[in-house]
N, C-alpha and C positions, 0 to 999 in steps of 0.2 A: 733415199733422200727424205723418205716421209719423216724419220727419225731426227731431221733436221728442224722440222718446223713443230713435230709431236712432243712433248714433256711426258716422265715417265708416268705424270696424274694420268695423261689423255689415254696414252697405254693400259694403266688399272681401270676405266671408265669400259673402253672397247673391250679388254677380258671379262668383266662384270658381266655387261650386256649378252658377250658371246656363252656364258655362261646360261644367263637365261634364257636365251635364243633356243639353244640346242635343248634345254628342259619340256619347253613353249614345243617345241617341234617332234618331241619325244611323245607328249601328250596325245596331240591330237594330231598324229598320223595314224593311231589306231595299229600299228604293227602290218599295216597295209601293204606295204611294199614290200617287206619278206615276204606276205603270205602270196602277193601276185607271182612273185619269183619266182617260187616252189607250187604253184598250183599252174603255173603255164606248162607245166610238161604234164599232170595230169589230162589238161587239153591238149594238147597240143598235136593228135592229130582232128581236132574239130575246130576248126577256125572261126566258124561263127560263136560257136557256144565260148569260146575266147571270148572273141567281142563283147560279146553281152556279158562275161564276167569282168572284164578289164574297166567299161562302160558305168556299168553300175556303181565298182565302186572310185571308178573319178567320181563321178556325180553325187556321190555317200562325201567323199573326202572336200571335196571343193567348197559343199554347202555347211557340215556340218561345221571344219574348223574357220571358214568364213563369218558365220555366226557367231563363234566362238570369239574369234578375235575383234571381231566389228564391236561387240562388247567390250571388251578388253578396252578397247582404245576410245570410248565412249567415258565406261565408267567406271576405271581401272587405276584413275589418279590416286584415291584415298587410300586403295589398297596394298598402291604400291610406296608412297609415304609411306604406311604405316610399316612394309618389310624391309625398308629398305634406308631409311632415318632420311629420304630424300638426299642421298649423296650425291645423285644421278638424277639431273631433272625428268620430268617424265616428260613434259614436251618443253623441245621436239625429240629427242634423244629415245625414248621408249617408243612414241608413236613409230618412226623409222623404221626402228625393230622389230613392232610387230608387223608390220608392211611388207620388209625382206623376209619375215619366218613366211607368208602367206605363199610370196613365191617360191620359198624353196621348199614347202608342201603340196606347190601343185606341180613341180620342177622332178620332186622325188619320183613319182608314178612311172610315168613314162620312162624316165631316165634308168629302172628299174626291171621295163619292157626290155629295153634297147639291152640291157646285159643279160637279159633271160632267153632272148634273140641270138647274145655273143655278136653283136653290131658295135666290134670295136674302134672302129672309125668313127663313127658319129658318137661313139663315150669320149673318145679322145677330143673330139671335134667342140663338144657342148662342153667338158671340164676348160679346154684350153680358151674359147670363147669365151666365157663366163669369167677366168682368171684375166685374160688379158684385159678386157671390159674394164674389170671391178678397177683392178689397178691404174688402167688410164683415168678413170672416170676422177680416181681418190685421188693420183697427182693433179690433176688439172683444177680440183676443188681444195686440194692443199697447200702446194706449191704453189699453184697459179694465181687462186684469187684469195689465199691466205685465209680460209674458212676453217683450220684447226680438225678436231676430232669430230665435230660435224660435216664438215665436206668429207671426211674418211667414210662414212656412217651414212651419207646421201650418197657419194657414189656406189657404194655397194648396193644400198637397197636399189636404186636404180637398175646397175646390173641385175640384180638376182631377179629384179618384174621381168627385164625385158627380155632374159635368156629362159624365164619361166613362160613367156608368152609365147614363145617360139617354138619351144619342143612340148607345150599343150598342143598348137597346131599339130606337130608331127602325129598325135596322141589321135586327134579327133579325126586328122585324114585319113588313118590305116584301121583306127580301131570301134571308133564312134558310132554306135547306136542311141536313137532316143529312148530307152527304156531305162527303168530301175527296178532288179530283181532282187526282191530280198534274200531269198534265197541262195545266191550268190555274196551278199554282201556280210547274211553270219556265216557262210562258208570262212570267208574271210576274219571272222572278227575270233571265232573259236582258236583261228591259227594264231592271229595276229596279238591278240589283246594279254594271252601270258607275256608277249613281249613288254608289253611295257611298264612292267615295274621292272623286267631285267633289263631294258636299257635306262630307266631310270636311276637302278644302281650303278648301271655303267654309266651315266653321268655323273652321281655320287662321286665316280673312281675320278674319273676327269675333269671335273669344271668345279666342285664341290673345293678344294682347296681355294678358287679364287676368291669363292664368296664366303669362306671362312676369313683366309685372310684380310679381304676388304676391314675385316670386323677386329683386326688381331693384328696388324702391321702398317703401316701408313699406307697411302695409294701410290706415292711415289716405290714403293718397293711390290707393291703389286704390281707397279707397272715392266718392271724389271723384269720381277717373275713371269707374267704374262710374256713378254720380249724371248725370254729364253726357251716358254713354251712354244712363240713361232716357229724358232727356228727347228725347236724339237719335234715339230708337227708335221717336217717333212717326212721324217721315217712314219708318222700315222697315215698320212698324203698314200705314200709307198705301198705301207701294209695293209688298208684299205682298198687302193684300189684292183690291187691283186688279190685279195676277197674276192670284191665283186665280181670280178673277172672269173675267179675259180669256182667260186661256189654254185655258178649254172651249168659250167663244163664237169663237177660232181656230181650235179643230181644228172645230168645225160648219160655220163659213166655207169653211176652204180642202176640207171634203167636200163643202159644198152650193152653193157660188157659183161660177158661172163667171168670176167676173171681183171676184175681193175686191182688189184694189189699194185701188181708193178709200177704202172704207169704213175701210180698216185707215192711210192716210194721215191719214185725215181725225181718227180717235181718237189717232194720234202725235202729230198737231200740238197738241189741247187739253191731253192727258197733259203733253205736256212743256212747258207753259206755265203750267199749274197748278201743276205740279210746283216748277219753278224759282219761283215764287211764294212756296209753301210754307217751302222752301229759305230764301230773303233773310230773311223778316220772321224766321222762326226765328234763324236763327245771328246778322242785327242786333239783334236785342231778345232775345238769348239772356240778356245781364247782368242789364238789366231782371227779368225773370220770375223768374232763378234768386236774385236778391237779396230782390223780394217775398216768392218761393214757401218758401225755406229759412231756417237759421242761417247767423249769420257763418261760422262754421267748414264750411259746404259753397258758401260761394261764389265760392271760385276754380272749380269745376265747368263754371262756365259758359267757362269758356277752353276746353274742350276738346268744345262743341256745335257750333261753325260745321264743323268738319273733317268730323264724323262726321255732319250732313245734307247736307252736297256728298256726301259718300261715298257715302250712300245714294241719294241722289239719280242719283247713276252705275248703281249696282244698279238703279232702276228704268229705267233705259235699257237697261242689258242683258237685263232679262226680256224687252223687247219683241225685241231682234235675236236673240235664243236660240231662240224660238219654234221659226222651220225645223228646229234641229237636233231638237227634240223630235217636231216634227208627221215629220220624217223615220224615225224612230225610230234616230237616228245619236248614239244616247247615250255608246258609247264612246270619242267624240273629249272628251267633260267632261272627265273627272279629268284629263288632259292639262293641257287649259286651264287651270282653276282650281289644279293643282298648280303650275303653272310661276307663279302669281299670290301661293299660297301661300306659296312656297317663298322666293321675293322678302321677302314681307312679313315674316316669320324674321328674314332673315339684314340687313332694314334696321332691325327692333325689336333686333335683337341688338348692331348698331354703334352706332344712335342713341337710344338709350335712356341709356343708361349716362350722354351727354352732355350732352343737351337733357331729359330727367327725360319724363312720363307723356306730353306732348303731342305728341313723335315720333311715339309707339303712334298716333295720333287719324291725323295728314297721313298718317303710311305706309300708311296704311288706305287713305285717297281714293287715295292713288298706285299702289296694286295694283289698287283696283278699275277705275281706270282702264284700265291695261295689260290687264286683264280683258278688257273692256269692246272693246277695238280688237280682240283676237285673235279672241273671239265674232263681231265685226262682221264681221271680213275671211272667215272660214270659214264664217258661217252665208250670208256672199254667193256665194261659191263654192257651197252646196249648193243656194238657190235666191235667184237675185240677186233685190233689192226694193231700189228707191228710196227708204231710209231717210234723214231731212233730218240726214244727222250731222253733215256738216260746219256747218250750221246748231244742231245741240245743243253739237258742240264753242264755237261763238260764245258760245253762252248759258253756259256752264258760265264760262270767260276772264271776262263780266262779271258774274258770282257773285262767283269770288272777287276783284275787283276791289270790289266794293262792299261785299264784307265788311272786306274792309281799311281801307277808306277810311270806313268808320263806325267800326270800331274805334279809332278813331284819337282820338276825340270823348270826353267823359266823360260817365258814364251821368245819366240824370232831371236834364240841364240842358236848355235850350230850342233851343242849338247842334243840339245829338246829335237833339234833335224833329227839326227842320229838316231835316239832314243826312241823317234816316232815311228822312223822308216824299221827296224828292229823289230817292234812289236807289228808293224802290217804285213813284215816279209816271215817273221813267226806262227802270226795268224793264218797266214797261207799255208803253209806246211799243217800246220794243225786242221783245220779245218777239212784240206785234200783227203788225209788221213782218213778224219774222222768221217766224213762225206761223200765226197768224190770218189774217192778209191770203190771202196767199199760197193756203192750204188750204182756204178756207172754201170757197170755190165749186167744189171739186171732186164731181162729180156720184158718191152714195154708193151710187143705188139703180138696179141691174139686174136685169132678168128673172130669175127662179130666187136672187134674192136670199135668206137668211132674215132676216127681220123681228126 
């Protein structure tokens, strides 16, 4: 309903913003919360010396990017006129923004604990909490007392303080020491700090179209765009959260099993069969939904969902082959990678934008992440080779976007387009089993000294 009271400007304002957000939040987390992930099973049989590592660098994080932003919001107006040609007031619109980055910088820590723990209930618990929040908070300031893209923008940051005030409690009751070791905290910063120019170029990948385009297509069509990255967001939503999930049940693997091959095949094969699933029925019945779900005037949106869940769809391939490099703690080969993917994705929005208008931004995306995706593959085999089925994902990726196309082709809620769609899902089936299931099922998952 929010699409009832939003214009696709209020849309390119909220993309903008989220843009900067996730930049703003890339900076000054310091790559802290990968390194806690990965440095709690180094502890992890000493529970205090935990503590005091986990302790520290809250109290490193809280204060430093506190500072950081209390500035920011002080005396950050000229700055940001001056980047930004003032399209986007800065208050109250930026103030907000840097408010909600602060809680979901002290939100990340712990929330970080709780998947390093594998305390999948309270992830589920705090994601679902925090979504339902955000959203009631934004209906009731939109719909209700008709407040526009700032009641969007206030409920959230609302949310994000109060589900970050909640699970810092959880933080300080289990984990909380008064001390600050530094010694702990460049433990921390050696891991963490290559990180952040490689998720800076992973911002590049992802948000970097929006704020080009702000500058290269009206806001009404940013806002579209934006709209159709929502929906496309759920396959990142997906891909993400089954990262996080996996990435702490690897490093327990490759400490505690002799012999994790299997187990870790045998999760490749359904992830990416799922996955690609996901993928089809989305970007086929992309037109559908977005026609239901919106106004006329946001549903061209849907032309630019099939690019951006292949895209992501790539990115959950790459969590899986990146692993070694992290369980290696070989983090400074990232900003490399991802800069050389970044830098690509630049300088192909900056030629084909101009040309082909918003839906360049969407394909150059898949096409960097691709190119991502092979350099990840080919180095993290070099650091510890693994019989990843790629050349078997590349198959499946070819007849994605083959069947994207070939529905596309059809016109929407006729009985052709039914047919045509249900064809390529009941195709995909067969192909996928094939290429996946078959193959994988019967590989034996369970050795001695396993964990469960």
């Amino acid at each position: 309903s929010d699409l009832i009271y939003l214009t696709p400007s209020d849309y390119g304002i909220m993309g903008t913003l989220n843009a900067y957000t996730s930049v703003i939040h890339i900076l000054l987390m310091f790559g802290i919360y990968a390194a806690v992930t990965r440095h709690y099973f180094d502890l992890k049989n000493d529970h205090e010396a935990q503590c005091r590592y986990v302790s520290s660098n809250f109290l490193f994080l809280a204060t430093a990017s506190g500072i950081v932003l209390a500035i920011l919001a002080l005396f950050g107006r000229p700055l940001w006129e001056r980047a930004t040609a003032n399209a986007i007031p800065f208050s109250p619109y930026v103030i907000l923004m840097l408010i909600s980055c602060y809680g979901g910088l002290l939100y990340r820590l712990p929330y970080s604990l709780f998947q390093a723990q594998q305390k999948v209930p309270k992830c589920i618990t705090f994601d679902l909490g925090g979504f339902f929040l955000s959203a009631t908070l934004s209906l009731v300031m939109v719909v209700g007392w008709k407040m526009g893209v700032f009641g969007m923008l206030l409920g959230g940051c609302i949310a994000q303080v109060l589900i970050a005030l909640i699970i810092t409690g959880f933080l300080l009751k289990e984990w909380f020491v008064p001390r600050l070791e530094w010694q702990h905290i460049s433990k921390t910063l050696v891991f963490g700090l290559p990180l952040v120019p490689h998720l800076l170029s992973g911002w590049a990948l992802a948000f970097v179209d929006r704020v080009m385009l702000a500058r290269m297509v009206p806001m009404a069509e940013v806002g579209r765009y934006t709209l159709g990255y929502t929906l496309g967001m759920v396959m990142l939503m997906i891909v993400s959260s089954i990262n996080e999930a996996y990435q702490p049940y690897y490093y327990n693997l490759m400490t505690s099993s002799p012999n994790p091959q299997p187990k870790i095949l045998r999760i490749v094969s359904y992830y990416l069969t799922g996955l690609g699933l996901i993928a089809l029925i989305g970007s086929m019945f992309a037109g559908e939904i977005v026609a239901l779900l919106t106004p006329t005037r946001f549903h061209s949106s849907a032309l630019y969902v099939p690019p951006i869940l292949l895209g992501y769809f790539v990115v959950g391939l790459y969590y899986f082959v990146s692993s070694p490099i992290f369980y290696h703690k070989k983090t400074h080969v990232l900003p490399i990678i991802t800069g050389i993917a970044a830098v690509l994705n630049i300088a192909l929005n900056y030629l084909l934008i101009p040309r082909f208008g918003a839906i360049a931004a969407a394909w150059n995306s898949l096409a960097c992440y691709a190119v991502m995706l092979v350099i990840y593959y080919v180095i993290a085999q070099r650091q510890n080779s693994f019989p990843y089925p790629f050349w078997r994902a590349v198959l499946l990726l070819i007849f994605l976007l083959a069947a994207i196309f070939i529905a596309g082709s059809v016109s929407l809620f006729t009985p052709t387009a039914w047919i045509v769609k249900s064809v390529m899902v009941a195709v995909y089936s067969i192909f996928a089993y094939l290429l996946f299931i078959k193959p994988f099922r019967a590989i034996k998952t369970v050795t001695p000294g396993d964990p469960i």
